[in-house]
Kinemage of the C-alpha trace (Angstrom):
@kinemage 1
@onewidth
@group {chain A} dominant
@subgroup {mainchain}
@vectorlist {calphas} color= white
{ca unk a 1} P 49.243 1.120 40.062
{ca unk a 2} L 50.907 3.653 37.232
{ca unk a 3} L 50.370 4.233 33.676
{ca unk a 4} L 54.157 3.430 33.473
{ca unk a 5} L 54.400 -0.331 31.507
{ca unk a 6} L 52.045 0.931 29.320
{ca unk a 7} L 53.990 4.078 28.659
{ca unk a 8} L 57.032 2.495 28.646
{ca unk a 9} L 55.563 -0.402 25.960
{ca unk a 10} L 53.648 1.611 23.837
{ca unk a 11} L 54.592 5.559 24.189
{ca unk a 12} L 53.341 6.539 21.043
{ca unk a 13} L 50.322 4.718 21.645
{ca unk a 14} L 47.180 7.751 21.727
{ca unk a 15} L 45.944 7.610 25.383
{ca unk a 16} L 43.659 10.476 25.260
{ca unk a 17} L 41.951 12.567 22.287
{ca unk a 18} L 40.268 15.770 22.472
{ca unk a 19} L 37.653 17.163 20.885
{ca unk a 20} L 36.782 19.458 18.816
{ca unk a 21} L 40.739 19.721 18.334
{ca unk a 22} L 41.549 16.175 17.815
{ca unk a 23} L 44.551 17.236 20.232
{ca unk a 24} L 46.163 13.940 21.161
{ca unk a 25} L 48.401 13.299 24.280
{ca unk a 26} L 49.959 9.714 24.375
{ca unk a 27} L 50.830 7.446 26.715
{ca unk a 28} L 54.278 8.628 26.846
{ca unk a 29} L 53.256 12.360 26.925
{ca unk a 30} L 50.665 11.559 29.704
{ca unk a 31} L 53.844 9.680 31.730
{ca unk a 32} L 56.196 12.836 30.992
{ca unk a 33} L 53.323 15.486 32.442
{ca unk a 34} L 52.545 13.214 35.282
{ca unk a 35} L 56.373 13.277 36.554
{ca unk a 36} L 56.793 16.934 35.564
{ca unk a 37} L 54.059 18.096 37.717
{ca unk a 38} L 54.723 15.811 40.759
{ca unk a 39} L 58.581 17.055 40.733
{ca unk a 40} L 57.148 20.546 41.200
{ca unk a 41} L 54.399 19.092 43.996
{ca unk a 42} L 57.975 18.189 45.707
{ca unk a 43} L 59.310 21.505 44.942
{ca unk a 44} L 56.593 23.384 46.434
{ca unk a 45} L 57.124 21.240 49.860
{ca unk a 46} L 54.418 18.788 49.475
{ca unk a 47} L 54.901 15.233 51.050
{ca unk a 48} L 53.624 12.274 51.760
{ca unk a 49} L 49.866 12.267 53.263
{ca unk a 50} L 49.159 16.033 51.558
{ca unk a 51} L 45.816 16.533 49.798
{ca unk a 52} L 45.924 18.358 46.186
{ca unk a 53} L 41.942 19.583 45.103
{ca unk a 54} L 41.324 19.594 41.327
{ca unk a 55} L 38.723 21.584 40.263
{ca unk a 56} L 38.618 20.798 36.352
{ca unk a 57} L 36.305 19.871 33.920
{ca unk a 58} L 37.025 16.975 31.736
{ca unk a 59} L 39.521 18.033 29.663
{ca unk a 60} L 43.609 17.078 28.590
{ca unk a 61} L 45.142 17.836 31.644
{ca unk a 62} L 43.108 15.912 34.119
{ca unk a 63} L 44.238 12.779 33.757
{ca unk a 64} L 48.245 13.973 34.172
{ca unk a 65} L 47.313 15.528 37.283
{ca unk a 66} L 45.473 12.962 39.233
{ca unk a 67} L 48.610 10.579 38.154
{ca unk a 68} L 51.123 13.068 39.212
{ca unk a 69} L 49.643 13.441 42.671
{ca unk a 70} L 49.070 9.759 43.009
{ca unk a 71} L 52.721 8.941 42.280
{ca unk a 72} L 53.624 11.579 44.886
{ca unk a 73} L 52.335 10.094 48.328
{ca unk a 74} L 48.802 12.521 47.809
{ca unk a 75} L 45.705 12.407 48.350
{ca unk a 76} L 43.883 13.798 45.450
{ca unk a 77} L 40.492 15.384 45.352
{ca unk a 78} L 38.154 15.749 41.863
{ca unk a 79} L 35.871 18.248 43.053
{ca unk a 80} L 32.725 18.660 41.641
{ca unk a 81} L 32.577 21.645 38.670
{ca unk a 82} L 29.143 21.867 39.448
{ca unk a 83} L 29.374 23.352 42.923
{ca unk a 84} L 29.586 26.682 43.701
{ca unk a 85} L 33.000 28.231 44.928
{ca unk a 86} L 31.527 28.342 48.977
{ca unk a 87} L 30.634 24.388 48.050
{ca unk a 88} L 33.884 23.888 46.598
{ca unk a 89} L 35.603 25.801 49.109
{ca unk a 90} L 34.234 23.663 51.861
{ca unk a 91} L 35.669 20.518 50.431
{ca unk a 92} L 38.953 22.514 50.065
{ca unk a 93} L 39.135 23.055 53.599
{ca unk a 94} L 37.669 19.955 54.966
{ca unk a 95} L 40.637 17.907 53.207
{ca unk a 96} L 43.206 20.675 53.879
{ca unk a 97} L 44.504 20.612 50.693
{ca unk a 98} L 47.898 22.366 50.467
{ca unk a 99} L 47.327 23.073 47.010
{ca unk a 100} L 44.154 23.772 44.164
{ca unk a 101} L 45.097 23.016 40.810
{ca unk a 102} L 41.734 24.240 38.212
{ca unk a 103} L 41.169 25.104 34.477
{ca unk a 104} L 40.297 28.200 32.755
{ca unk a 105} L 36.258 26.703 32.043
{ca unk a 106} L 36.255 27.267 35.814
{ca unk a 107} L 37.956 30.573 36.406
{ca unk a 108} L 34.723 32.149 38.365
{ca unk a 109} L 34.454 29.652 40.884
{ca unk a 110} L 38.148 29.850 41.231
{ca unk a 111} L 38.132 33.433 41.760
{ca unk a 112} L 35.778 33.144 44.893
{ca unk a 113} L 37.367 30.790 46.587
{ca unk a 114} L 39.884 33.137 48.550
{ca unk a 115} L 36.214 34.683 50.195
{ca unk a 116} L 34.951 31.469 51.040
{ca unk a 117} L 38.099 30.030 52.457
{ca unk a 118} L 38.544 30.202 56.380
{ca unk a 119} L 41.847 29.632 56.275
{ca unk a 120} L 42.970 31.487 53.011
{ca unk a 121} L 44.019 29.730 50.020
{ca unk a 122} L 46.410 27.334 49.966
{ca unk a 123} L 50.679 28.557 48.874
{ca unk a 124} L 50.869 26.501 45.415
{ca unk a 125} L 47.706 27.723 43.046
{ca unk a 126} L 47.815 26.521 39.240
{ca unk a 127} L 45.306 27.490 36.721
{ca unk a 128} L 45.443 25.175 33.442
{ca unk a 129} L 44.941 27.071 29.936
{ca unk a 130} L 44.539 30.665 31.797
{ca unk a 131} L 45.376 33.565 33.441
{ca unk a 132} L 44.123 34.632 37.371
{ca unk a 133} L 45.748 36.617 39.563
{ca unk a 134} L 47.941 35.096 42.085
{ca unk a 135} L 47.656 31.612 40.116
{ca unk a 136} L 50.588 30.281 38.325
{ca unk a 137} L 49.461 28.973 35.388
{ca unk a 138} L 49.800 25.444 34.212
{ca unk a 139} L 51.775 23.118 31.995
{ca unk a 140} L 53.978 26.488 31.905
{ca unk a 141} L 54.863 26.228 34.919
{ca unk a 142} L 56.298 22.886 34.931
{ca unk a 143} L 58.161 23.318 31.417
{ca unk a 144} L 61.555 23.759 33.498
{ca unk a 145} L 60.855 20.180 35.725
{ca unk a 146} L 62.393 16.803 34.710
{ca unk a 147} L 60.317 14.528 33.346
{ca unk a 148} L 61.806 11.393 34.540
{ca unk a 149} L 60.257 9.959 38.198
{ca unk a 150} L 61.277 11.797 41.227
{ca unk a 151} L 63.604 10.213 43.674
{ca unk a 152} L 60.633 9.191 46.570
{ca unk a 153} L 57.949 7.892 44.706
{ca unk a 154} L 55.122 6.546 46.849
{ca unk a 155} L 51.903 5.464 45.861
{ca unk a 156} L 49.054 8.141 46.968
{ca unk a 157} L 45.047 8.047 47.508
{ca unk a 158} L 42.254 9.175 46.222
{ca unk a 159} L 39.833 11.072 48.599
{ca unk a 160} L 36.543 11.066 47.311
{ca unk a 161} L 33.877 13.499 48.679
{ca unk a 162} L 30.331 12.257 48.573
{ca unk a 163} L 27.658 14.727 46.735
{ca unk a 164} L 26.093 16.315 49.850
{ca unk a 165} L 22.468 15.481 49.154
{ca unk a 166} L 22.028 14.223 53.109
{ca unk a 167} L 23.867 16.930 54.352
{ca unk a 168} L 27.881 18.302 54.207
{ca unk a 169} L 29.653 16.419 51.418
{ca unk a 170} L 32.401 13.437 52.989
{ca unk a 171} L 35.497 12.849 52.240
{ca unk a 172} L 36.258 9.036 52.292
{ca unk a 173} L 39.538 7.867 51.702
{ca unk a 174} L 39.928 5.318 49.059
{ca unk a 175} L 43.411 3.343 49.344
{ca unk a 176} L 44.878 2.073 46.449
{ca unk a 177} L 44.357 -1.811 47.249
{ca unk a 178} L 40.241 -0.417 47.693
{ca unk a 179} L 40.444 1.285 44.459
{ca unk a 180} L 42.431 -1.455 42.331
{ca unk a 181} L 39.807 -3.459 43.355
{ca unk a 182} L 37.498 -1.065 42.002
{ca unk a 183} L 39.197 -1.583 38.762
{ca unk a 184} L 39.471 -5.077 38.514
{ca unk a 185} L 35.762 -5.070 39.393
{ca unk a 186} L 35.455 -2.642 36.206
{ca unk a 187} L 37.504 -4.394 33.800
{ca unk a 188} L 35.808 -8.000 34.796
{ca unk a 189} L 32.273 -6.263 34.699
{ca unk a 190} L 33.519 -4.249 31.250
{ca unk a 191} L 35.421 -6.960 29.149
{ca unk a 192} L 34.059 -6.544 26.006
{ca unk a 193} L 35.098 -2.816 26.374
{ca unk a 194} L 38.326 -2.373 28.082
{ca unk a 195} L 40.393 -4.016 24.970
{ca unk a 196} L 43.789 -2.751 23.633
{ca unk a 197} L 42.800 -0.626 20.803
{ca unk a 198} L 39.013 0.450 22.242
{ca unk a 199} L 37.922 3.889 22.871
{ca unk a 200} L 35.986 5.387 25.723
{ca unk a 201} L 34.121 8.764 25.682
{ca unk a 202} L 34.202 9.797 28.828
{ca unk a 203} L 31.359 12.481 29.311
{ca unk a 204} L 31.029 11.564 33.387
{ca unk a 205} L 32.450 13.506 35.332
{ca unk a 206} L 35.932 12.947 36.735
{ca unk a 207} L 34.685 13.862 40.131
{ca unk a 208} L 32.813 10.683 39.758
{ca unk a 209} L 34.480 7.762 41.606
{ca unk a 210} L 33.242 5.472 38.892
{ca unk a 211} L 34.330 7.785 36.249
{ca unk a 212} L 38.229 7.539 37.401
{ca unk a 213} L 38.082 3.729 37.862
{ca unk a 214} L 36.893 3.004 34.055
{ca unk a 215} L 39.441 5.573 32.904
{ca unk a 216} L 42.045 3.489 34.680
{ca unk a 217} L 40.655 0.422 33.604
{ca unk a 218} L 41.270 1.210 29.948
{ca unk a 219} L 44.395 3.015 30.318
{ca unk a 220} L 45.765 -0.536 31.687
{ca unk a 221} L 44.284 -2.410 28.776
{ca unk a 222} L 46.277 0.227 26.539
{ca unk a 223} L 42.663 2.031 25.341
{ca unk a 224} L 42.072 5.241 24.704
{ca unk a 225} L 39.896 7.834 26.564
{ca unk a 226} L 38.161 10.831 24.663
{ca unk a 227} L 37.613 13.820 27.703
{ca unk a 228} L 34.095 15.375 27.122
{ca unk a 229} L 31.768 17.296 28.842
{ca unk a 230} L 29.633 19.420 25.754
{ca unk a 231} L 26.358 17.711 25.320
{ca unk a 232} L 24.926 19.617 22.715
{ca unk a 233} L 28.155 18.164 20.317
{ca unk a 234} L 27.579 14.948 21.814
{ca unk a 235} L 26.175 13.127 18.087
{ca unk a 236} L 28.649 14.772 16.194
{ca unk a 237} L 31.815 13.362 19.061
{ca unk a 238} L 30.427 10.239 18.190
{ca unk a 239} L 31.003 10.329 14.668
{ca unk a 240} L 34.159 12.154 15.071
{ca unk a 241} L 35.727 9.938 18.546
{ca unk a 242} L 33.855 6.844 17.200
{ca unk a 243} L 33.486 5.010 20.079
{ca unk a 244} L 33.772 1.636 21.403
{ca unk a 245} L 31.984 2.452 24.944
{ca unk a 246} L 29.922 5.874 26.039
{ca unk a 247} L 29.840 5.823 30.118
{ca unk a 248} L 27.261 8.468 30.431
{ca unk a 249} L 24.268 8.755 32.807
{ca unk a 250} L 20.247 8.196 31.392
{ca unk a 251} L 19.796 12.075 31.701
{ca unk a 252} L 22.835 12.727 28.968
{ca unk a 253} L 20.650 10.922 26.385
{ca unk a 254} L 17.546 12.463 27.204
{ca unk a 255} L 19.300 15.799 26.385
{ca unk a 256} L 20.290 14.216 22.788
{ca unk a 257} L 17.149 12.885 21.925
C-alpha cells in the first residue's frame, strides 16, 4: 500500500496544496520526499519494527513522512499537537520511538520534551521549517539522499495512541491488512468523494486515525488533499481550495458560524 502507481502514472498530478501559499507538492514530489527521508531513517540505523513519533500539525511535510516511515519497516506515530510536551513525551516513550520528527508551529512543546523524557531523547531529531538546538532540521537534511526506493523496502505500521480521556493514552498497533481495510471501508462509504480529480480539505487532525485513512483513500483515487488546520481562514480556504469534500468535526463549524 504506496503512493507509488499513482506517482509513477500521474507525477505531475497536484497531490497536496497549501494554503495561504498555494504551495503545491505532486504526486511525484510526495514519492521523491518519501524515499529521501526513509534512506536517511536507514542511515541513522533504523530497521525494521522501529517506531518514528511525528509531532506536526497539518501541514506539507506530513504526508512524506508518514509514507517514508511506512515504506521503511516503521511504526509511525501522529501524536497529538494538542498535548502538552509531558503528554507527548509519554507517548514518545511508551512506543520507544528511536526518532521525533516535528515542525516549527510546534517548537515549544518540542523544546520540553528532553525534561519530560525518562530516557532522554531519542539520537535522530528533525525539526521541519525551523531551527532548535540539537535538531537537524528538515527537508535540508535529506537534500544529499537518493530519491529512488531503498534497497529493503518493507511495508511498516501505523501505531495509533488513543486520546487518554479514561486514563494513559494506548498505543494500538494497526497492521497494514487492518488499515487497508480501513480504507476500502472509506472509499466504499465515500464514493461520491474519493474521485480522480476531487479535492479534500483536510482540517482533522492527522493524529486522527480516520483522518490518515481518507487521506489515503483519495491519494489512491489520484485526488488531491489541501493540509489545514487555521479555522478562522476556514470560509476564505473554501473559496480559495474549492472543495469537493470538508472532513471536519461539528465543533469546526460552530467556530465559522
Amino acid at each position: 500500500m504506496q503512493i507509488r502507481d499513482t506517482a509513477v502514472a500521474t507525477p505531475d498530478k497536484p497531490a497536496v496544496i497549501m494554503y495561504p501559499s498555494g504551495t503545491v507538492v505532486t504526486f511525484g514530489e510526495l514519492e521523491a520526499r518519501a524515499n529521501r527521508l526513509a534512506h536517511l531513517f536507514r542511515k541513522a540505523g533504523l530497521v525494521e519494527g522501529d517506531a518514528v513519533a511525528i509531532l506536526m500539525e497539518n501541514n506539507a511535510h506530513m504526508h512524506a513522512v508518514m509514507w517514508a516511515a511506512r515504506r521503511a519497516g516503521l511504526y509511525y506515530v501522529p501524536i497529538n499537537t494538542h498535548l502538552t510536551a509531558a503528554e507527548a513525551a509519554y507517548i514518545i516513550d511508551n512506543s520507544a520511538a528511536k526518532a521525533i520528527v516535528g515542525s516549527a508551529k510546534l517548537t515549544d512543546t518540542l523544546a520540553g520534551l528532553a525534561d519530560e523524557l525518562p530516557n532522554g531523547l531519542p539520537s535522530l531529531l528533525l525539526i521541519a521549517d525551523g531551527t532548535l538546538q540539537g535538531w537537524s532540521s528538515y527537508p535540508e537534511c535529506v537534500a544529499d539522499q537518493p530519491d529512488t526506493p531503498i534497497d529493503d523496502e518493507i511495508e511498516g505500521d501505523l501505531l495509533q495512541y488513543s486520546s487518554g480521556t479514561t486514563g494513559r493514552p494506548k498505543g494500538v498497533q494497526l497492521t497494514p491488512g487492518n488499515f487497508y481495510a480501513e480504507i476500502q471501508a472509506t472509499s466504499m462509504a465515500l464514493h461520491d468523494s474519493m474521485n480522480e480529480g476531487n479535492r479534500t480539505l483536510m482540517f482533522l487532525p492527522m493524529a486522527h486515525v480516520f483522518a490518515r485513512a481518507v487521506s489515503v483513500a483519495a491519494f489512491e483515487s489520484k485526488g488531491t488533499i489541501g493540509p489545514t488546520s487555521d479555522v478562522t481562514t476556514l470560509l476564505d480556504q473554501f473559496a480559495t481550495f474549492k472543495p469537493d469534500f470538508i472532513l471536519s468535526v461539528p465543533r469546526v463549524f460552530e467556530k465559522v458560524y
